[in-house]
C-alpha positions as CSV (number, residue, x, y, z in Angstrom):
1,X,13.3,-29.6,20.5
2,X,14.9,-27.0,18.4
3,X,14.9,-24.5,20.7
4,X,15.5,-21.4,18.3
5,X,12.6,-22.8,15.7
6,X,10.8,-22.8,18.8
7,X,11.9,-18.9,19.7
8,X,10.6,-17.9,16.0
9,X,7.4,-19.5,16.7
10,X,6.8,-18.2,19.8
11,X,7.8,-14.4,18.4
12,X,5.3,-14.8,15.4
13,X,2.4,-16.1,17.6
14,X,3.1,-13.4,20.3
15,X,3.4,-10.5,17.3
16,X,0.0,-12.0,15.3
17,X,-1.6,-13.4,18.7
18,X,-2.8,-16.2,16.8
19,X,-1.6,-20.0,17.1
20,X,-3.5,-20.4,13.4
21,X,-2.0,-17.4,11.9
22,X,1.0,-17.8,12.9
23,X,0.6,-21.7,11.8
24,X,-0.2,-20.5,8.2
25,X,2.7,-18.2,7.9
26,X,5.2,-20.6,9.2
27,X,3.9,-22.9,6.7
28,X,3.6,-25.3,9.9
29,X,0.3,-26.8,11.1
30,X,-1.9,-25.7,14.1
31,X,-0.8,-28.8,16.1
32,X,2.9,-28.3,15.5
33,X,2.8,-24.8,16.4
34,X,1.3,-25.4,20.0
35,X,3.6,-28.4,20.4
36,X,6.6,-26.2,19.9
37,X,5.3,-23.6,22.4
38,X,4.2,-26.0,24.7
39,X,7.9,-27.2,24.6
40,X,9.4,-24.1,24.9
41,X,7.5,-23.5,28.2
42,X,8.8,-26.6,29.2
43,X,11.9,-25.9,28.9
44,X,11.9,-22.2,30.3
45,X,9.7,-23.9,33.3
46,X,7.0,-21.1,33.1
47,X,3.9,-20.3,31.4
48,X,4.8,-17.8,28.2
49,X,0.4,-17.2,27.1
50,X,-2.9,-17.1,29.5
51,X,-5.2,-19.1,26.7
52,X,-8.7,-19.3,26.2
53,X,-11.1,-20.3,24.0
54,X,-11.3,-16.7,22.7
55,X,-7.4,-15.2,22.6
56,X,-3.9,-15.4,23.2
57,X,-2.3,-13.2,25.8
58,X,1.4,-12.8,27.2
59,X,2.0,-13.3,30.8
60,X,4.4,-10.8,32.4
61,X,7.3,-13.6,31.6
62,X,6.2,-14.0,28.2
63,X,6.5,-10.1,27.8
64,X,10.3,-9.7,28.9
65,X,10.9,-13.2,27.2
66,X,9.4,-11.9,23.6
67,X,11.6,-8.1,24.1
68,X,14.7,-10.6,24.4
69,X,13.5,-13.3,21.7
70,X,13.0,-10.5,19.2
71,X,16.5,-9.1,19.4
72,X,18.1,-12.9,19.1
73,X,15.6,-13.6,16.2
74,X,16.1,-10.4,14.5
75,X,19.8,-10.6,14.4
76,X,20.1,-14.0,13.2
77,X,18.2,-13.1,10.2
78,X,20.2,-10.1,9.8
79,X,23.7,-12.0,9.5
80,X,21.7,-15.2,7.5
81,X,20.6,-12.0,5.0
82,X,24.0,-10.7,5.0
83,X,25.5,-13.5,4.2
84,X,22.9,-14.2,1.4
85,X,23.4,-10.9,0.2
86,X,26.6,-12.1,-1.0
87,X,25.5,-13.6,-3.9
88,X,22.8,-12.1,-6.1
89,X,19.8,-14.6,-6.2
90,X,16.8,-13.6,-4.8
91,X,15.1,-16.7,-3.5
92,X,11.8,-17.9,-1.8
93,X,8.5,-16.0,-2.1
94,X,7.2,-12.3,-2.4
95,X,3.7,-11.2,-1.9
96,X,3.0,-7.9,-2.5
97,X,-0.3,-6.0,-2.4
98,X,-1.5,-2.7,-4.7
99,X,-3.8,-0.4,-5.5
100,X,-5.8,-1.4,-7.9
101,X,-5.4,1.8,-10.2
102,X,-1.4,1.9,-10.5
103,X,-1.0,-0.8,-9.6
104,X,-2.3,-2.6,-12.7
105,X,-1.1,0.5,-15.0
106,X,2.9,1.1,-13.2
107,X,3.5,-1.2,-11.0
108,X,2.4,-4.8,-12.6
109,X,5.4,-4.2,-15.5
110,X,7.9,-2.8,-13.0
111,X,7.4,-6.3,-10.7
112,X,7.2,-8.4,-14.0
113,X,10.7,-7.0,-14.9
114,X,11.6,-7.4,-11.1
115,X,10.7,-11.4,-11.4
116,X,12.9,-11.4,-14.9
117,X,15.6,-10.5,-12.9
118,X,15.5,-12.8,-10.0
119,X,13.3,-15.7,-11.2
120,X,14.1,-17.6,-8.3
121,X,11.6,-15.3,-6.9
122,X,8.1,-16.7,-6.4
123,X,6.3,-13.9,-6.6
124,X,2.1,-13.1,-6.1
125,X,0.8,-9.9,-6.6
126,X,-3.0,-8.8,-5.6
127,X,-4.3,-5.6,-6.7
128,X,-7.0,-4.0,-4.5
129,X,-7.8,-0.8,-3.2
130,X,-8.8,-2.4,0.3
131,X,-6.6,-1.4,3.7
132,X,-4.7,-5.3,3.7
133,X,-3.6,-6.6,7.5
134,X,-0.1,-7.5,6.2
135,X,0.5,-10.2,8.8
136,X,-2.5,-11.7,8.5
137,X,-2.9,-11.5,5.1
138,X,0.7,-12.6,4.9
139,X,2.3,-9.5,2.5
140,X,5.4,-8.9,2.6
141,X,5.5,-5.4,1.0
142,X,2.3,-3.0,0.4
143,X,2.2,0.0,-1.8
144,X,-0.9,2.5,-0.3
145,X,-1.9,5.7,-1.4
146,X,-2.9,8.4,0.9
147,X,-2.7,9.0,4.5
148,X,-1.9,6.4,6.5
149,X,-3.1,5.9,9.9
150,X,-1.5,6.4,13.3
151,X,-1.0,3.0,13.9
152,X,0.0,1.8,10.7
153,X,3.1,-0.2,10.5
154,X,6.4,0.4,9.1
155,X,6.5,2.8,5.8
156,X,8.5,4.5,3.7
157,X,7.1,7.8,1.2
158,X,8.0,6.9,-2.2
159,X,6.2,9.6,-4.2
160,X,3.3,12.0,-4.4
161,X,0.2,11.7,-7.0
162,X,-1.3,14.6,-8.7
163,X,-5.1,14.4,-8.9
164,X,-6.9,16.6,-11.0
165,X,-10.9,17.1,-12.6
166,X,-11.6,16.5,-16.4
167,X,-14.2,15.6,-18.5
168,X,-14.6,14.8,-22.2
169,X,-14.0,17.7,-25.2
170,X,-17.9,16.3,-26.1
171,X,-19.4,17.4,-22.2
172,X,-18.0,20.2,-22.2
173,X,-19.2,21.6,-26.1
174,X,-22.4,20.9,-24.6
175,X,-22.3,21.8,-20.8
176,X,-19.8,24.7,-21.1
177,X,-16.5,24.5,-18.9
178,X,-16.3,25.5,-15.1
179,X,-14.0,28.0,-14.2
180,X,-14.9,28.6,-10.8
181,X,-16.2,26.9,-7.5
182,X,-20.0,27.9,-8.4
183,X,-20.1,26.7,-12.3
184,X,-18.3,23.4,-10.8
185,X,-21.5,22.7,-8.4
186,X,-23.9,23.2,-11.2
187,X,-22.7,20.0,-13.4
188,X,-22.8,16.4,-12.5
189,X,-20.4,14.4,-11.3
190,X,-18.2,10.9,-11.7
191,X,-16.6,9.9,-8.3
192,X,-15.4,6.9,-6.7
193,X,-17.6,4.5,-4.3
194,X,-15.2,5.1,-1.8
195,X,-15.5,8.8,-1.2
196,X,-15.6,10.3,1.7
197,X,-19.4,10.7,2.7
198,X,-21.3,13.6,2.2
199,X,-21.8,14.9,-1.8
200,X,-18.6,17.3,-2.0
201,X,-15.6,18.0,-3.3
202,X,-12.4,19.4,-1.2
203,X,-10.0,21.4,-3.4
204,X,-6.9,23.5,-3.2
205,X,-7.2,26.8,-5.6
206,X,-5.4,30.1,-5.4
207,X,-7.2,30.9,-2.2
208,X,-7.1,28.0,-0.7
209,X,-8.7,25.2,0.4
210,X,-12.5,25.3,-0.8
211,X,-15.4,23.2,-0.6
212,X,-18.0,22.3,-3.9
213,X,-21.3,20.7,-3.2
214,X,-21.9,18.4,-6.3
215,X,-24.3,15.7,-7.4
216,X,-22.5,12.8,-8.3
217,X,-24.5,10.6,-10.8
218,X,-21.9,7.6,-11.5
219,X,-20.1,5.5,-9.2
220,X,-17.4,2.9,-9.4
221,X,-14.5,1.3,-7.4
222,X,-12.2,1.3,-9.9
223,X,-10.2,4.1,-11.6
224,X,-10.5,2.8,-15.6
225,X,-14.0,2.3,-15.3
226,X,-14.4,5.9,-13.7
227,X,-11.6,7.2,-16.9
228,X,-14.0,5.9,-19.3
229,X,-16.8,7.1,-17.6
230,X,-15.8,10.7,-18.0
231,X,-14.8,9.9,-21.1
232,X,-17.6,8.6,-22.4
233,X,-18.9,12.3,-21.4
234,X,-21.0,11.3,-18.2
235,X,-19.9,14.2,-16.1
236,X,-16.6,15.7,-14.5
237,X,-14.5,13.9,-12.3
238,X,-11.4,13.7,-10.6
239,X,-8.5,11.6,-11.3
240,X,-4.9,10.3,-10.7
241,X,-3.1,12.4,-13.4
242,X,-0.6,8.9,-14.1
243,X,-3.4,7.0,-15.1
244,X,-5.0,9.5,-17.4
245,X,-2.2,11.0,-19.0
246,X,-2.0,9.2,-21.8
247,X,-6.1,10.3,-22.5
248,X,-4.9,14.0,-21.7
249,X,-2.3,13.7,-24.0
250,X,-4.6,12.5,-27.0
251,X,-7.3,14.9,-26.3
252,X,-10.1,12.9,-25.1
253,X,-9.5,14.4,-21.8
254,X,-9.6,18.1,-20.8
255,X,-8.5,19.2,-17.4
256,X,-11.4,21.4,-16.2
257,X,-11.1,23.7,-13.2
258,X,-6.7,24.3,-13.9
259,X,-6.5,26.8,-11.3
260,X,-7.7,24.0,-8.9
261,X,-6.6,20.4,-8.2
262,X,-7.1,18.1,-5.1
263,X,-4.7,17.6,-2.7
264,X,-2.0,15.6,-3.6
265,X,-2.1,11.5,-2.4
266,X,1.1,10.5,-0.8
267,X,2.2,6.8,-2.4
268,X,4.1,5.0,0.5
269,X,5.5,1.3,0.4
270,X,4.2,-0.6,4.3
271,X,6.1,-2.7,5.5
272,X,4.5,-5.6,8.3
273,X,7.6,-5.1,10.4
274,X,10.4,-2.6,10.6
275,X,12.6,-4.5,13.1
276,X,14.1,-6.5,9.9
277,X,12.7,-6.1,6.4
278,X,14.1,-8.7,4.2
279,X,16.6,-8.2,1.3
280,X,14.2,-9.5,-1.1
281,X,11.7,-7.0,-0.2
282,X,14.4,-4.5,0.1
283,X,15.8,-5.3,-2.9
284,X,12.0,-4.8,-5.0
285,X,11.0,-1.1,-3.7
286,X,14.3,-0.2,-4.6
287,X,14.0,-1.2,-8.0
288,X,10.1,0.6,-8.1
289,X,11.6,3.6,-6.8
290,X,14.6,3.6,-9.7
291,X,11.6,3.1,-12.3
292,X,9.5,6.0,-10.8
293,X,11.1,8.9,-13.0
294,X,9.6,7.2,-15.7
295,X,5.8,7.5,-14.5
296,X,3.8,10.9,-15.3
297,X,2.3,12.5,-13.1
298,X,4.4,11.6,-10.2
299,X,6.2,13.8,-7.8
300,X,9.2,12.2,-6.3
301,X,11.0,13.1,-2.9
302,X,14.0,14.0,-4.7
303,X,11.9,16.4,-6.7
304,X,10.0,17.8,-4.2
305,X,13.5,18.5,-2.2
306,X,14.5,20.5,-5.2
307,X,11.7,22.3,-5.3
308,X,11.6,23.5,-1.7
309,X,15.0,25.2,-1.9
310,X,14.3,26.8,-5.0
């Protein structure tokens, strides 16, 4: 028995508490997975998992023997990084996971350009706007917007999106343009499926934070389809100012509303583990985050540090 494949084994099936999950990510089947733990209680002569037919669960030893197998496991891949970090090939595979808005519009040609410059690199990127489980789902890196919960895993803030309301030149020549809370709840509306429930809007303004009730008469998941929505003059809506700026730019969107915006959504890059993230992974939110400056709409940390002491 290799006795340290075996410790990696049993670390992954202890962290996803899953014999099959941790069989799929391994690239190892079910079979050989719960030979290699079965060995490695063997060897240790004690039981690591209670099983049943309906979960996994550590047994006091398994506990203090996972705390301890982590720390040999994580440092091994430390120095094997290190070492690979020596040269400059980027090898093996990436998944990455994105929302579905920038992520087709930014981020796409920013990991295209990654790949050009480490083709080694297998790479798979899925677009979605849906919360992934990153172990399960087997992603290495995930870029989120908004706030993330409590429990979620590893991240690091990478930049802050502007949202905003607009509608098209032709809506408004016919509908008039709101200027303040009231006219705003008197004209319809073109919001995502997603929403939060309930039919109204929560925006900043020079007073503060203040609430619209609206009637929302279009719906989508997706962030072009809702852009051409209001373009096509079906209503006002809000947007992320990247992926619209282009249409702002050209006229055949007009911010509405320009003493109020939404709050801002806070862009982060998830990570499944923070106890060692991998140079490749490393290596490819560092180059998003050096391509940032270049996407409108966008406030950086470095720019939002300069701000605050100005």
């Amino acid at each position: 028995m290799d006795r340290f494949a075996a410790m990696v084994t049993f670390v992954r099936v202890a962290e996803l508490g899953s014999l099959s999950a941790a069989a799929r990510e391994l690239g190892l089947s079910q079979p050989a997975v719960s030979q290699q733990i079965t060995g490695l209680e063997r060897h240790l002569r004690t039981r690591l998992f209670h099983r049943s037919t309906r979960k996994l669960a550590l047994t006091s030893t398994g506990e203090t023997y996972l705390e301890r197998a982590r720390r040999i496991v994580d440092e091994v891949a430390e120095v094997e990084d290190n070492l690979v970090g020596l040269s400059t090939e980027l090898k093996g595979s990436l998944r990455i996971q994105a929302p579905s808005g920038l992520g087709q519009k930014y981020l796409a040609p920013l990991i295209v350009d990654f790949h050009r410059l480490h083709p080694s690199l297998t790479v798979e990127l899925v677009l979605g706007d849906h919360v992934a489980d990153l172990l399960e789902e087997g992603v290495d890196v995930a870029f989120r917007l908004g706030t993330l919960a409590p429990t979620a895993v590893v991240t690091r803030k990478i930049a802050s999106v502007s949202r905003l309301l607009v509608a098209s030149p032709d809506y408004l020549a016919i509908y008039g343009n709101p200027e303040t809370p009231d006219e705003l709840a008197r004209h319809v509306h073109v919001r995502f499926s997603w929403a939060p429930a309930g039919e109204h809007l929560m925006l900043i303004g020079p007073q503060g934070t203040v609430t619209v009730e609206v009637t929302s008469i279009f719906r989508a998941n997706n962030s072009f389809v809702l852009a051409e929505a209001i373009k096509s003059g079906l209503g006002v809506g809000g947007v992320q100012l990247p992926l619209v700026y282009d249409l702002l730019e050209k006229g055949e969107l007009v911010r509405v509303m320009q003493q109020y915006a939404y709050s801002p959504m806070d862009l982060h890059a998830v990570y499944p583990s923070g106890r060692f993230i991998p140079r490749k992974v490393r290596t490819l939110v560092d180059h998003i985050v050096a391509s940032l400056p270049q996407v409108p709409g966008l406030d950086l940390p470095s720019r939002l540090a300069a701000r605050s002491h100005q």
